[in-house]
N, C-alpha and C positions, 0 to 999 in steps of 0.2 A: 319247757315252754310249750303254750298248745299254740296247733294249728294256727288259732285264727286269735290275734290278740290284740286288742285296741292299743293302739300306739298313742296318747296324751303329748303334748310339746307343751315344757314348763320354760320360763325364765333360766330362773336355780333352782327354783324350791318344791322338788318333785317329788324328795325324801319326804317332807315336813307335809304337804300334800297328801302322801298314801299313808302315810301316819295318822292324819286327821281321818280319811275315809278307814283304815280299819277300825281305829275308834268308837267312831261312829255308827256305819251300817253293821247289822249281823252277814257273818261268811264272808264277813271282809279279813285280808290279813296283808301284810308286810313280807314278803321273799328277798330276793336277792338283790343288794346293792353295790351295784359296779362299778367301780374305778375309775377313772380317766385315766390309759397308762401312760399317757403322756401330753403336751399341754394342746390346747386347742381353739380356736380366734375365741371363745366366750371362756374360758378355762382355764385352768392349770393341771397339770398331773397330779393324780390323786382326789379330786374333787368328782363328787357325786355324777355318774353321766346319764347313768338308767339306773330305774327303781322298779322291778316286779312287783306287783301290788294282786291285788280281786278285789272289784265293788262288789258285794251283793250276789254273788258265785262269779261274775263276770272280769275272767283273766284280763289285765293293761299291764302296761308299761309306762313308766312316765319317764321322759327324757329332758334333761335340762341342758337345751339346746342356744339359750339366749335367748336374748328380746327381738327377734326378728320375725317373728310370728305372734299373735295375738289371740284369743279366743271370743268366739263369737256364739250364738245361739245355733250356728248352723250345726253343732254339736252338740247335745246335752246329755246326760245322764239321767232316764227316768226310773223313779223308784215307786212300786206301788205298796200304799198304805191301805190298814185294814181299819183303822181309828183313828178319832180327834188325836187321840193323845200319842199316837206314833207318828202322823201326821205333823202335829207341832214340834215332840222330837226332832225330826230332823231338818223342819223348815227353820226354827230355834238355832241350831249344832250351827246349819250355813250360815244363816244372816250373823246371826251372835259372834260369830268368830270371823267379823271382819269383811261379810259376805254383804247382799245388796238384794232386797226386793226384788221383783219386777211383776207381770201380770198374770191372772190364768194358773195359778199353781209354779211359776215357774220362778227361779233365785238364782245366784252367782258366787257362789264360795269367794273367798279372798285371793285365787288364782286368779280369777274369771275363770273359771267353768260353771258353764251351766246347769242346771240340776232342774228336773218338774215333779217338785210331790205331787203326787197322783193318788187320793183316792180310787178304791177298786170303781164304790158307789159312783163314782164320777164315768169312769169309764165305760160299765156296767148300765151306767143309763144312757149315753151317748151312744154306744153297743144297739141298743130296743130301736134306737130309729122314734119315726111319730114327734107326739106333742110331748112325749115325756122327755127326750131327746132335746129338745127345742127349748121346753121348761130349763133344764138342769142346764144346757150352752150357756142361754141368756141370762143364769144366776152365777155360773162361773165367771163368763165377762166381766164382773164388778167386781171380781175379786184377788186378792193379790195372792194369798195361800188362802186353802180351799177350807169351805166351812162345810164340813159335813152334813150339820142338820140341815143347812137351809139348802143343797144339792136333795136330800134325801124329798125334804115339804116341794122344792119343784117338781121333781119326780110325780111325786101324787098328786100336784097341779093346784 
């Protein structure tokens, strides 16, 4: 296990969870799934309790702790994109599988976690500062997943 490892809190479905994100992202993968050894107030023995997972090289853990926690945006997962079409990828992968819109680059898997496809371009202009900065904001604001070209035509104003 490394040092420093995002800890996720799932209902139950933490296995089925890191399964989708290795899926999914590249230098994603599945490790270790551990036991309950014995039962526990959301459990039984033997059911899924942690899941070793990596998004995107980044080591977690998902634990299926019950429904007494929820997920909100105060957490999300961002991924930066190099293209429309890796872009759509994986804003397609969340919502299509059960997941949820929401604004600004930003979706909700079928857990509720949060996720912000991120173009670099987005970033990268927001990054310079100015009116190109300002251009590319106020073209994200209307948008729910991000369109590249028209971040890029703000950019050049």
């Amino acid at each position: 296990m490394a040092k420093n490892t995002i800890c996720v809190w799932y209902d139950k479905d933490a296995e089925a969870a890191a399964r989708f994100y290795a899926a999914t992202f590249p230098d994603s993968a599945v490790g270790a799934v551990i036991r309950a050894p014995g039962d526990y107030p959301d459990g039984k023995q033997g059911d899924v309790l942690v899941v070793e997972f990596t998004v995107a090289g980044i080591p977690c853990i998902g634990m299926n702790g019950g429904p007494a926690f929820k997920h909100n945006e105060a957490f999300s997962f961002q991924i930066a994109t190099d293209t429309q079409e890796e872009t759509d990828r994986y804003w397609n992968a969340i919502v299509g599988n059960g997941g949820q819109e929401s604004e600004c680059g930003w979706c909700k898997d079928k857990w509720g976690v949060s996720w912000q496809i991120t173009p670099r371009v987005l970033s990268e202009a927001l990054s310079a500062g100015g009116g190109q900065a300002k251009r590319a904001f106020d073209a994200m604001k209307t948008m729910r997943k991000i369109d590249i070209a028209v971040i890029e035509a703000a950019r050049r104003g």
